[in-house]
N, C-alpha and C positions, 0 to 999 in steps of 0.2 A: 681249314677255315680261313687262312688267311689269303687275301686279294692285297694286290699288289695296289700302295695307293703313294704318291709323292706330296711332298710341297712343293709352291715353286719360289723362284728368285733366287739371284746370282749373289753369293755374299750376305743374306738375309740372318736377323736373328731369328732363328726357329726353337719352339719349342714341342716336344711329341713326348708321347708315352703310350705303351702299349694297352690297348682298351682295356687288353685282362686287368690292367691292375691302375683305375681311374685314382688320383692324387698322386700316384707314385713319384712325382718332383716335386721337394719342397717349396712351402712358401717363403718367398720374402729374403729368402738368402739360399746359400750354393750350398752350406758346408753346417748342416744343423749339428747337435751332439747324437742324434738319434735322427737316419732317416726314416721317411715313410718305408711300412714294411719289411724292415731290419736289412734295408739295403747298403750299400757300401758308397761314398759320392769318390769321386774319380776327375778330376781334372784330364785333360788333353789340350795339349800348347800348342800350336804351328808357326807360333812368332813369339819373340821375345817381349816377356812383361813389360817392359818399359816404351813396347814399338808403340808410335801416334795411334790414336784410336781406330783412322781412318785404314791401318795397316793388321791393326793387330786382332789376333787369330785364335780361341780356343773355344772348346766346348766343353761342359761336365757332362758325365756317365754318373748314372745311378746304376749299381749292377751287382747281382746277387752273388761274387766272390772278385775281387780287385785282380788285377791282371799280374801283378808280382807271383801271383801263385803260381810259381811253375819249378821246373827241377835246373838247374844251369845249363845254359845255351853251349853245345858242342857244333865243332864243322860239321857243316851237311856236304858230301862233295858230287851229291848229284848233278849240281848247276851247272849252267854253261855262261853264264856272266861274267863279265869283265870290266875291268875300268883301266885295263892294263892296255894303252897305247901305244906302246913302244916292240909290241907281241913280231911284229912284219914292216916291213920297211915303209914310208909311204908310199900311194900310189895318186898322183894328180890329174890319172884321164876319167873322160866320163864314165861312169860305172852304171852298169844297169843289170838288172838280176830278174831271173824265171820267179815264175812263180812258187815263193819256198813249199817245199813237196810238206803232207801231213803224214807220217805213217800211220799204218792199218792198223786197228786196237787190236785184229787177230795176229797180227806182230808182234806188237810191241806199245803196251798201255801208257799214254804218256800225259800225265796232267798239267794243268795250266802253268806249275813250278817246272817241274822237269822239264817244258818243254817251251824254256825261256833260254834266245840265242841272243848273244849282244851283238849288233849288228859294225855300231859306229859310235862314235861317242871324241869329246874331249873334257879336258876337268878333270876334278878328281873329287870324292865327295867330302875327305876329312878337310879342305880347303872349303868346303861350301861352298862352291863354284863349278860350274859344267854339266853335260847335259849326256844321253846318250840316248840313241835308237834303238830297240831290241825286238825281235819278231817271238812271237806264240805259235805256236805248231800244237795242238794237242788233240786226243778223244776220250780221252775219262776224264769223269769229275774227280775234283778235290776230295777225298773220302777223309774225316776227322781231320785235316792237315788246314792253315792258315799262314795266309805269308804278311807279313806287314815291311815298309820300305822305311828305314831307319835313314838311309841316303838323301831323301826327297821325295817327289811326287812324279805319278805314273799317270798319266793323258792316254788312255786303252783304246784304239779305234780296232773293232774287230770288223772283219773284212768275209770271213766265211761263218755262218752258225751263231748263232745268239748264244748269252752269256746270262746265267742267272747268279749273281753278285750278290753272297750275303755279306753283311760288312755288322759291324757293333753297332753303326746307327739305321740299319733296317736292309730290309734287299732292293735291288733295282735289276730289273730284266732290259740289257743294252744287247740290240739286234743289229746287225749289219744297217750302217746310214746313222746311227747313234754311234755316240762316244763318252765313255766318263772320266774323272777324275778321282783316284782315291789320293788322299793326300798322306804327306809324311805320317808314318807311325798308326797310319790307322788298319785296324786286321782287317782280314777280306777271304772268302772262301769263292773257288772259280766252279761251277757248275757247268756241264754242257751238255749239250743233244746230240754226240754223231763229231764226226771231224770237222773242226774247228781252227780255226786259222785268224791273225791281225797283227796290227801294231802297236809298239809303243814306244811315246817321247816321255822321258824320265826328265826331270830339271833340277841339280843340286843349287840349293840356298835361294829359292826363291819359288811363290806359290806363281800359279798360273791365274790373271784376271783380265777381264773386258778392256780392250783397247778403247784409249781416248778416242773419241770423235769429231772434237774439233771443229772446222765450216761445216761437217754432218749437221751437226746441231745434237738435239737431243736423241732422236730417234735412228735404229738403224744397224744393219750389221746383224750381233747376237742381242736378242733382247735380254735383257735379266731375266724376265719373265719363265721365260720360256727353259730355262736351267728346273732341273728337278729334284727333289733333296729327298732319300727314301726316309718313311717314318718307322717310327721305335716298333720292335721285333725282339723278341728274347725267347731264348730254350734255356730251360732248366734241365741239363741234360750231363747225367754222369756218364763217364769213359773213363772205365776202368784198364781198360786194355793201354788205355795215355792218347789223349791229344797231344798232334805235332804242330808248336807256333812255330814257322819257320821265318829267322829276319833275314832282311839283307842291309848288311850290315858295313860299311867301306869297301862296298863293290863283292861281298861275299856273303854266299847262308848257312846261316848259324840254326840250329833245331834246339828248341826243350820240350820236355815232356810235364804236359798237366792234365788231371785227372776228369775235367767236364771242359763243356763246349766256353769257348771266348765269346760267344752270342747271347751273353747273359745279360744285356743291357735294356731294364725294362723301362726306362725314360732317360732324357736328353736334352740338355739347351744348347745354343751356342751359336757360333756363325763359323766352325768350320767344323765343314762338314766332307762325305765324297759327294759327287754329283752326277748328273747325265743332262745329255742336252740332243735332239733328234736335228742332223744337219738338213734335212727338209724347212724346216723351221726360221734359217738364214735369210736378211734381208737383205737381198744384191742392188749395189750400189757399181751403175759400170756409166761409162760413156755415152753421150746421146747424139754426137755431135761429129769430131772428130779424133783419131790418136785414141792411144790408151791412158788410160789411167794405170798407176803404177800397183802390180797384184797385192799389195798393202790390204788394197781396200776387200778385199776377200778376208780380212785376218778374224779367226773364233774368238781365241783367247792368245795372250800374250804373258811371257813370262822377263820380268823386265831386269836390266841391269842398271847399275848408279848411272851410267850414259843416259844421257835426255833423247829417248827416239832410238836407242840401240838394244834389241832383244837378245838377252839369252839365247830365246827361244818363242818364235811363232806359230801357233796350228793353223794355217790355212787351206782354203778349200775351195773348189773350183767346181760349183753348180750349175744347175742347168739357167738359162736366163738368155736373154735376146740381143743378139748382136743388128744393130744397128750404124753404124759408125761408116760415116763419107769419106771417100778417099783415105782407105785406110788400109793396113797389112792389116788385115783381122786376129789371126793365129798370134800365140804368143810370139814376144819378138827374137832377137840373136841378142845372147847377153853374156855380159862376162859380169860376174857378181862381186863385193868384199866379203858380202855373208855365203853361209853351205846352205845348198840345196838340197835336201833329202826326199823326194815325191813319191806315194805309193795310190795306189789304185782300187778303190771301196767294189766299183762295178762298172761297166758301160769301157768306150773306146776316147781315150784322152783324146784332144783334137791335134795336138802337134806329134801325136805317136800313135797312130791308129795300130800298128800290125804289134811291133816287139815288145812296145809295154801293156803289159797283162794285169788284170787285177789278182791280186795276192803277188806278184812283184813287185821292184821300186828300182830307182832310180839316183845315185848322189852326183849331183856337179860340185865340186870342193872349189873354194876360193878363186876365183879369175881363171876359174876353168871356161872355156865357152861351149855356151849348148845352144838349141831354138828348135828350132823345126826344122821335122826331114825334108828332103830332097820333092818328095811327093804332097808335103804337105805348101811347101814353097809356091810349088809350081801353081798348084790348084788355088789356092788362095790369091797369085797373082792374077790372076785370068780370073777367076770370078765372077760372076755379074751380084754388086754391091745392092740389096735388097733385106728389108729386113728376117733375119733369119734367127729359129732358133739354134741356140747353141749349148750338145752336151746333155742334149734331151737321153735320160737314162744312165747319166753317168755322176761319178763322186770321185774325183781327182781331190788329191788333198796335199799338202807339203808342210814338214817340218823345216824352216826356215833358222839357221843359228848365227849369230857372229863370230861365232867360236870353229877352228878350223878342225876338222872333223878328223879325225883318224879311222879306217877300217882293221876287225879286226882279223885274224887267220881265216875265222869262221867265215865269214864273208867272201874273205879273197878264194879260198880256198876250200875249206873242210866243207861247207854247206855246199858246192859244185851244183852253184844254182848261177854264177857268173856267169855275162852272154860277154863272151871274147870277139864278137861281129858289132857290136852295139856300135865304135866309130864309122864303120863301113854304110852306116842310114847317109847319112853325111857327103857320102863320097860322090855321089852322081851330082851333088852342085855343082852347076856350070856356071861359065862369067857370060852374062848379059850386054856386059863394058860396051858403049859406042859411041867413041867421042862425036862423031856427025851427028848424033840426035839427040838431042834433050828433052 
């Protein structure tokens, strides 16, 4: 019976409740002595009670048994998670990775938990500060099992195979080209169709929101609008055999066992929420004139630090959209950076890496590492005849951008043997132009 229906706006106070059960949220106040329908009311925090209004962060659950009911959280030691940086030595050259492999569920059944790798990362989360990247590899669903991120918040770009997300505050179906956000502490069950592949930016101590705009003005970029909020959903459903809530808890998952589904939540208020957002839907803001503008202006969401202008952490994305721009090197340029580059690939042939970066690869240039455009990509863009062109027709290039210097860890260098060890060699056929006689 039920069809998938959203609200929308970024940050919005929403309120829903599942049709079966019309008044299910009290009136007039959060915390009655009796709610409607002998429900339980539930607070959920994402900021500290005292944050400014403008900052601060929760929702109430109305929900037919409170979420303490569960038996004590032991190690789960399935995971492959890490927040351990110091695992491998550093490593400061360009790094660029195949595309991570899915195994065969006639192999080896692997769901959305199991088949969580931490890719990179710095920080640490009982400091409330830092961020990390971590890939999903899976082909079975979540079967009774629920993971909630006690660390911070997970930014999920899936990249192969859609994802049907049930969460406490309703379900959202995010397809390759979408992305959402489950924020701290909220559960979430991962559904799939077949092998399934993507990414994710985690961000400890800080939620993810809309970049200032600035001379934009008002409009532009990511609209509020266009962010999606699932509405209220609830099973009344025993599990005798035990549902498994699994946390991850300072960089580790912890399992308990309780007896029905965590999806018992049949109304909801609040403004924090999880979300989705379809990157079709992005207003590209680029150059019309000359030079480039600085890739900023691609940014979705931003997760901000006390610095004025210095991110934790950026989702940016690189759409399709029209190069127009006079006397100019078109292609991205040759940069050496202070923040980490992390780039991964939705679909289509990135324009400064047409052959070796792959979608379901990625790519990190670490701190004042220098990267640009290959050798082939140079050349042709030199030569060019300057016309307006589209640019990236069919493709979803995206980058997690950090201030924070990135550590890789074994899994990456090593144990995944998804590392391309040729990646500096794009590079190598750059030739010197140099001719002091011509200007």
């Amino acid at each position: 019976w039920f069809i998938l229906q959203y609200l929308s706006g970024f940050g919005n106070e929403h309120v829903s409740e599942d049709p079966r059960c019309p008044g299910a949220l009290p009136e007039g106040q959060n915390n009655p002595q009796v709610c409607p329908y002998g429900l339980y009311a539930e607070q959920l925090s994402g900021s500290a009670f005292t944050c400014p209004r403008a900052t601060n962060k929760r929702s109430w659950l109305y929900r037919i048994l409170p979420s303490v009911c569960h038996k004590p959280f032991k190690p789960l030691e399935e995971g492959h998670l890490t927040h351990d940086w110091d695992e491998i030595e550093p490593d400061p050259n360009q790094l660029r990775w195949k595309p991570f492999e899915i195994p065969k569920a006639s192999q080896n059944k692997i769901d959305f938990v199991s088949g969580l790798y931490t890719l990179c990362g710095a920080g640490e989360p009982r400091g409330r500060n830092g961020i990390a990247v971590h890939i999903f590899v899976c082909n079975t669903s979540m079967i009774d099992r629920c993971l909630y991120n006690s660390d911070g918040d997970f930014l999920i770009v899936p990249q192969q195979g859609k994802l049907l997300i049930t969460t406490e505050f309703g379900k959202m179906l995010v397809e390759p080209n979408e992305i959402c956000v489950i924020q701290q502490g909220m559960r979430f069950s991962v559904e799939v169709f077949g092998e399934t592949r993507g990414y994710i930016l985690e961000v400890y101590g800080a939620h993810f929101e809309l970049p200032d705009l600035g001379p934009i003005g008002a409009n532009g970029l990511a609209n509020p609008r266009d962010f999606l909020v699932p509405v209220a959903w609830y099973e009344d459903r025993q599990v005798p055999g035990g549902y498994t809530v699994i946390s991850k808890y300072q960089g580790k998952l912890f399992a308990a066992q309780q007896d029905f589904s965590p999806f018992n939540v049949v109304a909801w208020h609040g403004n924090y929420t999880p979300y989705k957002y379809h990157l079709e839907k992005f207003m590209v803001i680029n150059a019309v004139a000359f030079d480039h503008a600085d890739p900023s202006i691609f940014t979705v969401l931003t997760a901000k630090t006390t610095r004025a202008g210095v991110a934790l952490a950026d989702f940016v994305i690189f759409p399709p959209r029209w190069g127009v721009a006079n006397n100019t090197f078109r292609p991205p340029y040759y940069h050496r950076n202070c923040m980490s580059e992390f780039m991964g690939l939705i679909k289509g042939h990135y324009e400064a890496k047409e052959e070796g970066f792959q979608p379901g690869g990625g790519s990190l240039h670490s701190m004042m590492t220098p990267h640009g455009p290959d050798a082939d990509c140079f050349e042709k863009a030199s030569k060019a005849k300057l016309e307006p062109e589209r640019v990236a027709d069919g493709t979803m290039a995206f980058m997690f951008e950090s201030s924070l210097s990135l550590a890789v860890t074994k899994w990456g260098l090593q144990t995944s043997n998804r590392l391309d060890k040729n990646y500096y060699k794009c590079w190598e056929p750059l030739k010197s132009h140099f001719n002091p006689k011509c200007k």
